[in-house]
PyMOL Python script that loads the backbone (N, CA, C, O; Angstrom):
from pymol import cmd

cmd.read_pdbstr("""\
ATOM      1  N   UNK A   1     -46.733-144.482  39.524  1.00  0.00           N
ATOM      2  CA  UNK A   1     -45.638-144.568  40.464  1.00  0.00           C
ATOM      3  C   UNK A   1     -45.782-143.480  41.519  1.00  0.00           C
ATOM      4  O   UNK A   1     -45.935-142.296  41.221  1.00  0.00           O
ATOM      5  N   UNK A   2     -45.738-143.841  42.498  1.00  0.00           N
ATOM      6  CA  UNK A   2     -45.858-142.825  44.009  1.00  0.00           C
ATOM      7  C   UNK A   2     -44.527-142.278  44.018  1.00  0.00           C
ATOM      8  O   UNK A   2     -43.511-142.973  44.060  1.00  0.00           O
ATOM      9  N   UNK A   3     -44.557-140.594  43.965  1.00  0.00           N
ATOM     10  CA  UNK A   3     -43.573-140.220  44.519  1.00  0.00           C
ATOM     11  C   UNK A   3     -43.771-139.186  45.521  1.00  0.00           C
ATOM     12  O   UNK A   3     -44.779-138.968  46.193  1.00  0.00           O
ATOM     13  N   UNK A   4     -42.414-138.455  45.517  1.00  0.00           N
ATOM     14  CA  UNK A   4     -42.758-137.559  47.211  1.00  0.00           C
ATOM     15  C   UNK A   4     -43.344-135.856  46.894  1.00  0.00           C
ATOM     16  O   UNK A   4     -42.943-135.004  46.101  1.00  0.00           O
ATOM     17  N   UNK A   5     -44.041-135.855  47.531  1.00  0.00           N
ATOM     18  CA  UNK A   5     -45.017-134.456  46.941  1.00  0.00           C
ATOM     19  C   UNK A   5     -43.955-133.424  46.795  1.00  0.00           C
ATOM     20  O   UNK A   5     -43.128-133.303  47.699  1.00  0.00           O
ATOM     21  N   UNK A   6     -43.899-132.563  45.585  1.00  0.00           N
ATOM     22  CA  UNK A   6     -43.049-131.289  45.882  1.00  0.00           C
ATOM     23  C   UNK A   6     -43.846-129.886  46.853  1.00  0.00           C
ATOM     24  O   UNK A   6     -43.564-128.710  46.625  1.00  0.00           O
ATOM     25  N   UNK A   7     -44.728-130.269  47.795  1.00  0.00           N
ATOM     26  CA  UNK A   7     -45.144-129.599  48.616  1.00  0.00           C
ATOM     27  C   UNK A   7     -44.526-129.534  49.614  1.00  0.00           C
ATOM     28  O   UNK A   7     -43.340-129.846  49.503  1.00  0.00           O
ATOM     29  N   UNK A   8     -45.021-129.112  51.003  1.00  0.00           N
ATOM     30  CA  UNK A   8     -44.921-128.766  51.960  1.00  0.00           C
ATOM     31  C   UNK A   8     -43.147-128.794  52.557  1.00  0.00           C
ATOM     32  O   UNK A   8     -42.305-129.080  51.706  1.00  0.00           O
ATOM     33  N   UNK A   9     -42.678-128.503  53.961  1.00  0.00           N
ATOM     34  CA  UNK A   9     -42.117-128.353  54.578  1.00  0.00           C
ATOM     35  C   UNK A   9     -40.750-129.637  54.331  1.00  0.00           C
ATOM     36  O   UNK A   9     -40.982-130.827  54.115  1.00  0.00           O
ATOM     37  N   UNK A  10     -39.455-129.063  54.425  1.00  0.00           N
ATOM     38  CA  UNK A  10     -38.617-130.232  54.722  1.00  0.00           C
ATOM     39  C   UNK A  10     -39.245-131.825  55.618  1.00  0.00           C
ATOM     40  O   UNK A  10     -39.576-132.950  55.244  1.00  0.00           O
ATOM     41  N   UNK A  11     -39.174-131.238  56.703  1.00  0.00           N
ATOM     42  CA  UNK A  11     -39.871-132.709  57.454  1.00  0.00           C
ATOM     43  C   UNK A  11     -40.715-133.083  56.925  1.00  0.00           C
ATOM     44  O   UNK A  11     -40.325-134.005  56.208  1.00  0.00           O
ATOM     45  N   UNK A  12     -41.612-132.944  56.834  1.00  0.00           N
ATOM     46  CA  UNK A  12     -42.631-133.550  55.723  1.00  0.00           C
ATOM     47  C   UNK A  12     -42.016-134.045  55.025  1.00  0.00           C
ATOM     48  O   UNK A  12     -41.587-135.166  55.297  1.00  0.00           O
ATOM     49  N   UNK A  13     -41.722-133.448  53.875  1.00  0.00           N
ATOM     50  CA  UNK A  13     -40.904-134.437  52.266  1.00  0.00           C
ATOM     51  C   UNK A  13     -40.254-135.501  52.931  1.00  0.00           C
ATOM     52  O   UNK A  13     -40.468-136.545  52.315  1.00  0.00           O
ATOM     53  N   UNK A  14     -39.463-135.695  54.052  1.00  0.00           N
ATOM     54  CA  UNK A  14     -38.571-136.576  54.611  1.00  0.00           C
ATOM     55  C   UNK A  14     -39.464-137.878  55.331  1.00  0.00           C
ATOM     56  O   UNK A  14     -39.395-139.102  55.221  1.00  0.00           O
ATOM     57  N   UNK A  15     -40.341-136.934  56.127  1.00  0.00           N
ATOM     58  CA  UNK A  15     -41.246-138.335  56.722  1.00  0.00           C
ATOM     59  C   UNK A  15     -41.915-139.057  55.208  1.00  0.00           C
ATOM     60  O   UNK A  15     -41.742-140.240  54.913  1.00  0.00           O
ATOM     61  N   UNK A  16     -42.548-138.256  54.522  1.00  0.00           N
ATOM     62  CA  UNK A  16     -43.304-138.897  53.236  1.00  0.00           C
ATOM     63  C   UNK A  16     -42.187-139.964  52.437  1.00  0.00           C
ATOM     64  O   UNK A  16     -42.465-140.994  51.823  1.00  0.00           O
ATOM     65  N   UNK A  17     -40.926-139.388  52.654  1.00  0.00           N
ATOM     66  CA  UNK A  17     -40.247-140.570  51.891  1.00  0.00           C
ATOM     67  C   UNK A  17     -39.791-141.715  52.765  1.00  0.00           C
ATOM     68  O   UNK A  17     -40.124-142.816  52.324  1.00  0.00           O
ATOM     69  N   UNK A  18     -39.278-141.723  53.616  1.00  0.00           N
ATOM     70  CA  UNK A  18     -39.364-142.658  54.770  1.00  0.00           C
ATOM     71  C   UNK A  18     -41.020-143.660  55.102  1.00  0.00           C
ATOM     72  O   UNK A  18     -41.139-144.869  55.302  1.00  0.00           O
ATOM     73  N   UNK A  19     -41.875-142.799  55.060  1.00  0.00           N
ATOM     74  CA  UNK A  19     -43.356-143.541  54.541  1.00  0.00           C
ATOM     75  C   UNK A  19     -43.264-144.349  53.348  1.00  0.00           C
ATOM     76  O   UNK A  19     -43.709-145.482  53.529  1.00  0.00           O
ATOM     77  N   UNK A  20     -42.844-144.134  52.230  1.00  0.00           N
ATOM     78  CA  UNK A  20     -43.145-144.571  51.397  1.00  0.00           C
ATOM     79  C   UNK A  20     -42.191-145.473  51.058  1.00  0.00           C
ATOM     80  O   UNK A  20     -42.372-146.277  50.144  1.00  0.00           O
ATOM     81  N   UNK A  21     -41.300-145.431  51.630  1.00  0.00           N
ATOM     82  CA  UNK A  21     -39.586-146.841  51.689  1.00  0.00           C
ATOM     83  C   UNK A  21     -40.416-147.355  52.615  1.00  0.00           C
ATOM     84  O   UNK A  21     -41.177-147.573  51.673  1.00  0.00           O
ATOM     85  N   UNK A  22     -40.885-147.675  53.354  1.00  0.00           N
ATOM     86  CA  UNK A  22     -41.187-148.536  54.331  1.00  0.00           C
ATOM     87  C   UNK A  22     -42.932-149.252  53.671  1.00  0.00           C
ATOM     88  O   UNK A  22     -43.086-150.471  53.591  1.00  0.00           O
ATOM     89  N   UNK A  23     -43.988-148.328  53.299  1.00  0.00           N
ATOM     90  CA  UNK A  23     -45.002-148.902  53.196  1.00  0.00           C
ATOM     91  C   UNK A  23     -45.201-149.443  51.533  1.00  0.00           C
ATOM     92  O   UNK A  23     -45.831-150.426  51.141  1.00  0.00           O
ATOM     93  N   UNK A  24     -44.317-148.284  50.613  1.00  0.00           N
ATOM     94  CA  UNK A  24     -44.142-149.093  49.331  1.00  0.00           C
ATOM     95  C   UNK A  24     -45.404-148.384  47.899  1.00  0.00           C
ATOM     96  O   UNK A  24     -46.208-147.452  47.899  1.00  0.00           O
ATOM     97  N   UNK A  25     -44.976-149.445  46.822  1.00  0.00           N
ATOM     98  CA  UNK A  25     -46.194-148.623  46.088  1.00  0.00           C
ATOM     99  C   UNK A  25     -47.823-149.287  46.753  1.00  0.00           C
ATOM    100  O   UNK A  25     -47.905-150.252  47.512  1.00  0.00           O
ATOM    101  N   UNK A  26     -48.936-148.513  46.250  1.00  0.00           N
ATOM    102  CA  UNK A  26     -49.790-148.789  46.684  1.00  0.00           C
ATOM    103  C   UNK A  26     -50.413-148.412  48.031  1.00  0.00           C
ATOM    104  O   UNK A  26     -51.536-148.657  48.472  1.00  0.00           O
ATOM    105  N   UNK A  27     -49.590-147.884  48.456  1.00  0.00           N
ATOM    106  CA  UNK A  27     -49.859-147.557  50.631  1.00  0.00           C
ATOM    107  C   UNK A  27     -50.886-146.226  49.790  1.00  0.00           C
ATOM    108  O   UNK A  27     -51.020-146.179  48.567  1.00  0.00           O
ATOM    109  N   UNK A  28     -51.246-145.661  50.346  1.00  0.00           N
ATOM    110  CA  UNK A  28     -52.424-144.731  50.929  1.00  0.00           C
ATOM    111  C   UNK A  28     -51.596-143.488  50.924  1.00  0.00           C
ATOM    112  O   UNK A  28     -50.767-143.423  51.832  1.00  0.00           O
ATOM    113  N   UNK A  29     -51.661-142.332  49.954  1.00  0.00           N
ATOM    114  CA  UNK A  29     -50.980-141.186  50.604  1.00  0.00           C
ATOM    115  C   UNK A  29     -51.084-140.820  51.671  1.00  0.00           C
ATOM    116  O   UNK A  29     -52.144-140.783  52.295  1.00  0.00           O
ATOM    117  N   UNK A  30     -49.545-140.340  52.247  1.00  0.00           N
ATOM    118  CA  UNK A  30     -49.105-139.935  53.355  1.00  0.00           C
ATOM    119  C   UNK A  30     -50.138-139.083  54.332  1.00  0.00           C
ATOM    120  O   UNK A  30     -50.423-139.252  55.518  1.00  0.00           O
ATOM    121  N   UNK A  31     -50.676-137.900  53.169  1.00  0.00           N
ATOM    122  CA  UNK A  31     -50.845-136.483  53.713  1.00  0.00           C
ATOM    123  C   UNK A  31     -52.383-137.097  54.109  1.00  0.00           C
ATOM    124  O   UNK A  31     -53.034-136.548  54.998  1.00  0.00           O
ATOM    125  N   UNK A  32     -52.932-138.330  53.346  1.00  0.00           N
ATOM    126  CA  UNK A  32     -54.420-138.593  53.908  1.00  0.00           C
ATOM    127  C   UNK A  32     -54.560-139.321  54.948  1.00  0.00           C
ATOM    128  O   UNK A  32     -55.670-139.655  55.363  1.00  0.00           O
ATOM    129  N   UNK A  33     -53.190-139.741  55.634  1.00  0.00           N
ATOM    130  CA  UNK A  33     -52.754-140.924  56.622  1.00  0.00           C
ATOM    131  C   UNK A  33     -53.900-140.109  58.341  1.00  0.00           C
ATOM    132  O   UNK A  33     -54.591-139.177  57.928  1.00  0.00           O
ATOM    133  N   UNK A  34     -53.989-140.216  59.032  1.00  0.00           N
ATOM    134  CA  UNK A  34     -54.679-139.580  59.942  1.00  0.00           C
ATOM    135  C   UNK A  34     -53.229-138.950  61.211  1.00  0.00           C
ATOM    136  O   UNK A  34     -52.292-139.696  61.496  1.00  0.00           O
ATOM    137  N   UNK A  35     -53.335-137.781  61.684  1.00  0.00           N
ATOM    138  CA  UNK A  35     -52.049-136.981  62.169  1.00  0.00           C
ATOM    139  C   UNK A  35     -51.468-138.090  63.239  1.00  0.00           C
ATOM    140  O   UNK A  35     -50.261-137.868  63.337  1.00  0.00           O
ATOM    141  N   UNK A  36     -51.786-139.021  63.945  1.00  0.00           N
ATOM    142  CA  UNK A  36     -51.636-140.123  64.921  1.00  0.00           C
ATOM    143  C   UNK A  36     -51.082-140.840  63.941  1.00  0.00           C
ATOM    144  O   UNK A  36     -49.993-141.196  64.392  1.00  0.00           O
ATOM    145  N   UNK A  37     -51.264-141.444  62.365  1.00  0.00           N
ATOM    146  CA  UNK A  37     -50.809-142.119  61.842  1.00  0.00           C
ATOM    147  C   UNK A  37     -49.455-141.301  61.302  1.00  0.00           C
ATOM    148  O   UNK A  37     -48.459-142.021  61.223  1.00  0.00           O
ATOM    149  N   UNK A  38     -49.312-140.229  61.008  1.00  0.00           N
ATOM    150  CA  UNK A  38     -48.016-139.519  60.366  1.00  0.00           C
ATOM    151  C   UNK A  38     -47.054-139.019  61.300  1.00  0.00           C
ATOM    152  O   UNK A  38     -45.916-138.771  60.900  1.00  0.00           O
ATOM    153  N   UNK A  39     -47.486-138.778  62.929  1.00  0.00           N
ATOM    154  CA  UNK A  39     -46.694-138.529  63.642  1.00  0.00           C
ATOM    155  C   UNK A  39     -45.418-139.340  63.680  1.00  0.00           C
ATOM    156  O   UNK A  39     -44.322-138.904  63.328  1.00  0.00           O
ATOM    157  N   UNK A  40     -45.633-140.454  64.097  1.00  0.00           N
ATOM    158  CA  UNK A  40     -44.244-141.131  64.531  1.00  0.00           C
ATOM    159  C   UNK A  40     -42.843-141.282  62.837  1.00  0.00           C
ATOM    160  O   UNK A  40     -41.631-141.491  62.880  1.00  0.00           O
ATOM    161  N   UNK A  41     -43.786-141.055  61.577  1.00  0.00           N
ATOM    162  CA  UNK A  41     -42.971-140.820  60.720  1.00  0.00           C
ATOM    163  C   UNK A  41     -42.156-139.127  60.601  1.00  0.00           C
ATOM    164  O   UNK A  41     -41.123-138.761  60.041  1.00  0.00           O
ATOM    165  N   UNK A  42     -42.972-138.554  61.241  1.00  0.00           N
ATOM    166  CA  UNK A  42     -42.690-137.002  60.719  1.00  0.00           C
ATOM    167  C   UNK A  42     -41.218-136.901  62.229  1.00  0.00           C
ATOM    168  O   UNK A  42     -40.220-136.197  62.076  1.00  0.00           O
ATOM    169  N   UNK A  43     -41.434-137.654  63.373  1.00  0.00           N
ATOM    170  CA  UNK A  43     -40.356-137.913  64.405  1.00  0.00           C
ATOM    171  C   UNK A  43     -38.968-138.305  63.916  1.00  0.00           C
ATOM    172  O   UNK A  43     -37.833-137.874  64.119  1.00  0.00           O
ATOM    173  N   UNK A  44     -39.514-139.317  63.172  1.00  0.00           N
ATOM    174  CA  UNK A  44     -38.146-139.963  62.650  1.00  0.00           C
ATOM    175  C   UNK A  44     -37.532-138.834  61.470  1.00  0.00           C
ATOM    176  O   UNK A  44     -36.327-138.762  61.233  1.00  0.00           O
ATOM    177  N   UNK A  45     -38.399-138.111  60.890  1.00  0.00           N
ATOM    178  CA  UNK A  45     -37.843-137.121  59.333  1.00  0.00           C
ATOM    179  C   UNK A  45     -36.867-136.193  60.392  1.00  0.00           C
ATOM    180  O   UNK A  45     -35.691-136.014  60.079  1.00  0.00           O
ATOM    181  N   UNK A  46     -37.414-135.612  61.663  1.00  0.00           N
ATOM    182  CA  UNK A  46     -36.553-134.387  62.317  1.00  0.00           C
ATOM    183  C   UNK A  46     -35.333-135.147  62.956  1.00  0.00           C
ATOM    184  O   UNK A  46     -34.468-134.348  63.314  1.00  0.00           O
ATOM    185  N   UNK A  47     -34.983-136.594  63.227  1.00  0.00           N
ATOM    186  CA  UNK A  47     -34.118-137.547  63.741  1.00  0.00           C
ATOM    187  C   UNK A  47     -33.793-137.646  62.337  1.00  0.00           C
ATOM    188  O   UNK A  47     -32.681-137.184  62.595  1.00  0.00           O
ATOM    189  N   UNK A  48     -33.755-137.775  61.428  1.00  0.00           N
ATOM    190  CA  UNK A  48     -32.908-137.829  60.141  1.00  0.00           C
ATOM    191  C   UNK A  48     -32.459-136.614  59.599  1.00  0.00           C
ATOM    192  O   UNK A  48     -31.515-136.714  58.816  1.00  0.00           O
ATOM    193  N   UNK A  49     -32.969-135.321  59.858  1.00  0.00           N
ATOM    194  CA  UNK A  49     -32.600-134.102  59.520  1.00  0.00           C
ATOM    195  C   UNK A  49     -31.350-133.846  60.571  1.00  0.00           C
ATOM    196  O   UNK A  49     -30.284-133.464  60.087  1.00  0.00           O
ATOM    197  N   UNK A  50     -31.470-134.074  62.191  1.00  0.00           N
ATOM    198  CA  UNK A  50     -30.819-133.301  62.655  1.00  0.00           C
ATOM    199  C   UNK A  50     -29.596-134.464  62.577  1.00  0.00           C
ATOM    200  O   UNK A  50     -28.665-133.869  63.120  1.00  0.00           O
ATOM    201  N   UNK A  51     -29.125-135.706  62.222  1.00  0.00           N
ATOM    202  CA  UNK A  51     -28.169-136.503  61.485  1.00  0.00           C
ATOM    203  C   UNK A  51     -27.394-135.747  60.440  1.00  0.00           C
ATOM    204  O   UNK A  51     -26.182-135.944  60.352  1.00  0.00           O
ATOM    205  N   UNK A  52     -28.007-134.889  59.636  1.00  0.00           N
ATOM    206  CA  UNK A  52     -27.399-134.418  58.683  1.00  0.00           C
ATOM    207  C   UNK A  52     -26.579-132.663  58.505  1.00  0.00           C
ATOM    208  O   UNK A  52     -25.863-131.934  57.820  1.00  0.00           O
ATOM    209  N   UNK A  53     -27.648-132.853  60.118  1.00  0.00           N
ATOM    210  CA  UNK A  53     -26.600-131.272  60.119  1.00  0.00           C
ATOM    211  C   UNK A  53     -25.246-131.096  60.469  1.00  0.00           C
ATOM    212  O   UNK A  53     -24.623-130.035  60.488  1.00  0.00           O
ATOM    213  N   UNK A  54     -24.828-132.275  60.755  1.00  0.00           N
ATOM    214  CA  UNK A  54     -23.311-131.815  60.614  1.00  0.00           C
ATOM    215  C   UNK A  54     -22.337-133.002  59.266  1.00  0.00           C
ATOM    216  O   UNK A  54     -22.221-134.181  58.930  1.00  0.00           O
ATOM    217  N   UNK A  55     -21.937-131.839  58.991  1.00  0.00           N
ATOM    218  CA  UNK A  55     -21.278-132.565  57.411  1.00  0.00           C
ATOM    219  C   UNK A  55     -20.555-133.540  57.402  1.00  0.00           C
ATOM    220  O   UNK A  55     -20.187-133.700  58.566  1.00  0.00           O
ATOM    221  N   UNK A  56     -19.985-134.551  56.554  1.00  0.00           N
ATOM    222  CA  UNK A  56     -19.363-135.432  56.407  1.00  0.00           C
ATOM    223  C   UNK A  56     -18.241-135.189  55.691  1.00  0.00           C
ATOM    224  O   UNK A  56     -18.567-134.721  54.600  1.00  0.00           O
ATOM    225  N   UNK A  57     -16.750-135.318  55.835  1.00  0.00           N
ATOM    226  CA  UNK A  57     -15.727-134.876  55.156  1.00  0.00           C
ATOM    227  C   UNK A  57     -16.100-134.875  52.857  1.00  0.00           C
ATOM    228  O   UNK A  57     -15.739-134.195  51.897  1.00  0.00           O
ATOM    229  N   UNK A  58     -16.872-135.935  53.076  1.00  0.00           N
ATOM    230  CA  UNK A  58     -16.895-135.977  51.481  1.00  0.00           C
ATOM    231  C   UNK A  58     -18.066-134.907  51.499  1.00  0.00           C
ATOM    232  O   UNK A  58     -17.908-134.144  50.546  1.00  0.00           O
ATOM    233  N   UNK A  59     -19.315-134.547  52.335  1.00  0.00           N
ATOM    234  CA  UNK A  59     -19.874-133.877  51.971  1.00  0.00           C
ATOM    235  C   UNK A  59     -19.369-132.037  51.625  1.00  0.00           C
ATOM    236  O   UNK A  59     -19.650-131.277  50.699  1.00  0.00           O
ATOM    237  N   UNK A  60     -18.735-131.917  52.564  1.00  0.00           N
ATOM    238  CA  UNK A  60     -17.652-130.696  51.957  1.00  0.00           C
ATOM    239  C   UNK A  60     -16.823-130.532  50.952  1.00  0.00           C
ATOM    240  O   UNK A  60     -16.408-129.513  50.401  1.00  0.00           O
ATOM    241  N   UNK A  61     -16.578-131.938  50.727  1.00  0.00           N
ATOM    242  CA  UNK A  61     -15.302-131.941  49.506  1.00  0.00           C
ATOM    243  C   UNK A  61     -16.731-131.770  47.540  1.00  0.00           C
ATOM    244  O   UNK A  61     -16.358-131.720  46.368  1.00  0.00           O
ATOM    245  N   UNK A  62     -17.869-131.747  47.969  1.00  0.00           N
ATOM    246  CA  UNK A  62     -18.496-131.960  46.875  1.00  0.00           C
ATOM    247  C   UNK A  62     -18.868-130.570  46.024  1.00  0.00           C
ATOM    248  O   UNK A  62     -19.046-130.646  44.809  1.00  0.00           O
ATOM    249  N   UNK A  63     -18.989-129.108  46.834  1.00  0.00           N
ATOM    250  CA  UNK A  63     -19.435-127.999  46.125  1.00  0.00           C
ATOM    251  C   UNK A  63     -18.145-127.742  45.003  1.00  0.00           C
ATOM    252  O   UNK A  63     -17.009-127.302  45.175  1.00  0.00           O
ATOM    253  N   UNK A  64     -18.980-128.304  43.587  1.00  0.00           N
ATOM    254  CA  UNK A  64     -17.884-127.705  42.550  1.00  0.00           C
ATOM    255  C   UNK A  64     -16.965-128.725  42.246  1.00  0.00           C
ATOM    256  O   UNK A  64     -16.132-128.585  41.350  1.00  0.00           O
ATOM    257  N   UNK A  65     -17.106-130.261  43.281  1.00  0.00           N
ATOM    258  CA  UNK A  65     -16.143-131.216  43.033  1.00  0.00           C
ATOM    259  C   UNK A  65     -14.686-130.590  43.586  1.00  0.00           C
ATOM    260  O   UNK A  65     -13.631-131.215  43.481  1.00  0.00           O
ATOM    261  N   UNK A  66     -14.780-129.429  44.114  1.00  0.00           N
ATOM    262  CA  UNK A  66     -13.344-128.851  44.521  1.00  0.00           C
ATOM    263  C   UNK A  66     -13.162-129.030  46.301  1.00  0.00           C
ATOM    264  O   UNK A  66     -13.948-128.774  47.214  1.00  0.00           O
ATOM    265  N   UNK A  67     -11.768-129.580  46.301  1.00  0.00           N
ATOM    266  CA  UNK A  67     -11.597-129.430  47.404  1.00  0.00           C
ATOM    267  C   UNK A  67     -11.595-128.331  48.406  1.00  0.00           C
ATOM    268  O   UNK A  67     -10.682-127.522  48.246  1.00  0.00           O
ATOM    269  N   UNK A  68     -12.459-128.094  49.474  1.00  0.00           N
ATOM    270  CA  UNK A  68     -12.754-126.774  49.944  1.00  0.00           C
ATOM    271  C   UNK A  68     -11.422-126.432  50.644  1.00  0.00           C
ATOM    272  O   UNK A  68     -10.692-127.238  51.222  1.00  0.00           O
ATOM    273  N   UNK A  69     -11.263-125.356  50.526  1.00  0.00           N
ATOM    274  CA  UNK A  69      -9.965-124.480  51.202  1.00  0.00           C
ATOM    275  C   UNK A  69     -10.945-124.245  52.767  1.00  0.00           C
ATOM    276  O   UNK A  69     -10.376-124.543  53.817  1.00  0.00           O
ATOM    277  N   UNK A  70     -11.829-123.920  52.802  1.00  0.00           N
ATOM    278  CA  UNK A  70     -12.099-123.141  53.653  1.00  0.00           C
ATOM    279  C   UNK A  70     -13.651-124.156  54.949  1.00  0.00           C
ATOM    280  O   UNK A  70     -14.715-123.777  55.437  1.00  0.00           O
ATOM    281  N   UNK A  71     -13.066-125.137  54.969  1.00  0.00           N
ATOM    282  CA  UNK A  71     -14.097-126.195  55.542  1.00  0.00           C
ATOM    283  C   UNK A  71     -15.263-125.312  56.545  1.00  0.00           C
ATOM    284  O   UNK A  71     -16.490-125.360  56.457  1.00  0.00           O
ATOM    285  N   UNK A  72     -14.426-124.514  57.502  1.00  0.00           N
ATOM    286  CA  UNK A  72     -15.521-123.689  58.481  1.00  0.00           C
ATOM    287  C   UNK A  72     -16.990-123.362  57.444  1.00  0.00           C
ATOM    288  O   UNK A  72     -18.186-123.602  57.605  1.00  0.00           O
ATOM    289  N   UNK A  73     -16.216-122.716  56.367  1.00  0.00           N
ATOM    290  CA  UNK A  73     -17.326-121.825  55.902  1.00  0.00           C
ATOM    291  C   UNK A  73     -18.606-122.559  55.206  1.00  0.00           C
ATOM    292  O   UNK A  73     -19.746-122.103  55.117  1.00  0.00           O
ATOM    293  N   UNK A  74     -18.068-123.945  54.688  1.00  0.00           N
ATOM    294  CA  UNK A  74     -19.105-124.998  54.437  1.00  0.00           C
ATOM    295  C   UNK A  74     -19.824-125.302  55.535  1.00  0.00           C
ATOM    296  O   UNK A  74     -21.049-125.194  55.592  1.00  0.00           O
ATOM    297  N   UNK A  75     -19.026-125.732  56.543  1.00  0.00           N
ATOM    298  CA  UNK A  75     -19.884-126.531  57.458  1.00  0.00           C
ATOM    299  C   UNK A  75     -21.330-125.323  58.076  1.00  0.00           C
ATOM    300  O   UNK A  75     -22.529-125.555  58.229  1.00  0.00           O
ATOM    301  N   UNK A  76     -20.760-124.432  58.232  1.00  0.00           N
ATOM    302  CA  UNK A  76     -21.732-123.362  58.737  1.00  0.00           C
ATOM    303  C   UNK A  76     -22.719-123.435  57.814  1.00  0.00           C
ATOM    304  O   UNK A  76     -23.844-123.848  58.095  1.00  0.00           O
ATOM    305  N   UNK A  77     -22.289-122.951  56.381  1.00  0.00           N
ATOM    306  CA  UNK A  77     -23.129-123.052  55.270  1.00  0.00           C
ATOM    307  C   UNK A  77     -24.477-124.264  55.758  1.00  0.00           C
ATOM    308  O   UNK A  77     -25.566-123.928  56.222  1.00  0.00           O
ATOM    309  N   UNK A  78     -24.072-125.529  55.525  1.00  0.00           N
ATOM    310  CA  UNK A  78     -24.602-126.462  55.471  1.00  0.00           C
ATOM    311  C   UNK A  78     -25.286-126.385  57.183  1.00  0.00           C
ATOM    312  O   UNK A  78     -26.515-126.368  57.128  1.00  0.00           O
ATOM    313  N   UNK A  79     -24.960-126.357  58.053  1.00  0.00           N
ATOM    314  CA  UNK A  79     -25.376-126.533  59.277  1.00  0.00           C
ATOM    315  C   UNK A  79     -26.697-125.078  59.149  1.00  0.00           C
ATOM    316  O   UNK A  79     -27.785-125.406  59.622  1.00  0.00           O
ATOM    317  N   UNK A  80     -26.641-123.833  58.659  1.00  0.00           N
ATOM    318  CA  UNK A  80     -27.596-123.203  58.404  1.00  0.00           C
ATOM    319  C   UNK A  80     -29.029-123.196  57.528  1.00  0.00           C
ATOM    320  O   UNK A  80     -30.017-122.463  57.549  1.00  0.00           O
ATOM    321  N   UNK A  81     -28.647-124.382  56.747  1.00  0.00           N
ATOM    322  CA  UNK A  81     -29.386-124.644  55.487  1.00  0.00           C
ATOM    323  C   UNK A  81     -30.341-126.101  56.595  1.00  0.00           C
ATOM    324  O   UNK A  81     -31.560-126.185  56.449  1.00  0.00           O
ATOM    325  N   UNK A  82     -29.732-126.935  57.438  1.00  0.00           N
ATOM    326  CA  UNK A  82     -30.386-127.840  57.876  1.00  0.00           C
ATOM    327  C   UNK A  82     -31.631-127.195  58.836  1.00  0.00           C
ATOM    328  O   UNK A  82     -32.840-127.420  58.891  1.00  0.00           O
ATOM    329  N   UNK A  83     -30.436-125.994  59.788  1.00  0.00           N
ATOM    330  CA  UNK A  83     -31.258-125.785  61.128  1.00  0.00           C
ATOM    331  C   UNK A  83     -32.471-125.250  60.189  1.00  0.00           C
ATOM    332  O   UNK A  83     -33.593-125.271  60.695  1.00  0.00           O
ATOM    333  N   UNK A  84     -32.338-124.795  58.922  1.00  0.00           N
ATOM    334  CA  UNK A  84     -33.231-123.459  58.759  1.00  0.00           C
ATOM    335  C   UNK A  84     -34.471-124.559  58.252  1.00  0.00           C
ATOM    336  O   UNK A  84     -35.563-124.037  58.473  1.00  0.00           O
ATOM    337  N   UNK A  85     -34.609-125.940  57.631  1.00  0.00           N
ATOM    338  CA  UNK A  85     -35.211-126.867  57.247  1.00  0.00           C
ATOM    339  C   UNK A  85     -36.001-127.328  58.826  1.00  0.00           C
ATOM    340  O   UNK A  85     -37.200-127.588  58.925  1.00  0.00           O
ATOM    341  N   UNK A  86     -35.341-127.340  59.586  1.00  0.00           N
ATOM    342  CA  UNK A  86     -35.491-127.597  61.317  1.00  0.00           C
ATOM    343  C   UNK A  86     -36.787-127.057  61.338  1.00  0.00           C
ATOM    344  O   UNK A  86     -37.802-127.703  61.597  1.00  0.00           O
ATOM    345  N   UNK A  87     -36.719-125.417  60.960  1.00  0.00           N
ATOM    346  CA  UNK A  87     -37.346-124.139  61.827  1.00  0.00           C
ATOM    347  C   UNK A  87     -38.815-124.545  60.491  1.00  0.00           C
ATOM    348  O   UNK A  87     -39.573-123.578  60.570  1.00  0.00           O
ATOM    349  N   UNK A  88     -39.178-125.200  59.798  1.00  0.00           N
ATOM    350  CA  UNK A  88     -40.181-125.615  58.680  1.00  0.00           C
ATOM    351  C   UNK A  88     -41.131-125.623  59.808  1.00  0.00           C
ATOM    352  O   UNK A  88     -42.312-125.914  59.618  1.00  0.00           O
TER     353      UNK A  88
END
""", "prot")
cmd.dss("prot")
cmd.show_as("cartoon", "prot")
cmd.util.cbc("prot")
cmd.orient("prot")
């Protein structure tokens, strides 16, 4: 079973799984794909990362299952944890 390498960089892991929902079992690892062939996936991983940097009301409500008192301090949280996946 193909799964997603615990190597390299956020974008990476993201394009590799987006590669592999789309091409399936059997495709050709990602990382041997040629850089012309992984580009336009590794485009779409930083267009799916920067989607996620800003939180979703349930995604705040989830640290601890507790409702956050203090939403700013999540969202920053989380918006620091994406950009910093960004800066990979």
């Amino acid at each position: 079973m193909n799964h997603i390498a615990d190597t390299g960089n956020m974008v990476e892991r993201i394009a590799e799984a987006i590669y592999m929902g789309r091409n399936g079992h059997g495709a050709k690892p990602f990382r041997s794909q040629p850089k012309a062939h992984r580009e336009p996936y590794l485009k779409d991983a930083v267009c799916a990362l920067k989607a996620l940097r800003d939180p979703t009301p349930a995604i705040l409500q989830g640290p601890l299952n507790n409702p956050s008192r203090e939403p700013d301090l999540w969202t920053a949280i989380w918006r620091a944890m994406v950009d910093e996946a960004l800066k990979e």
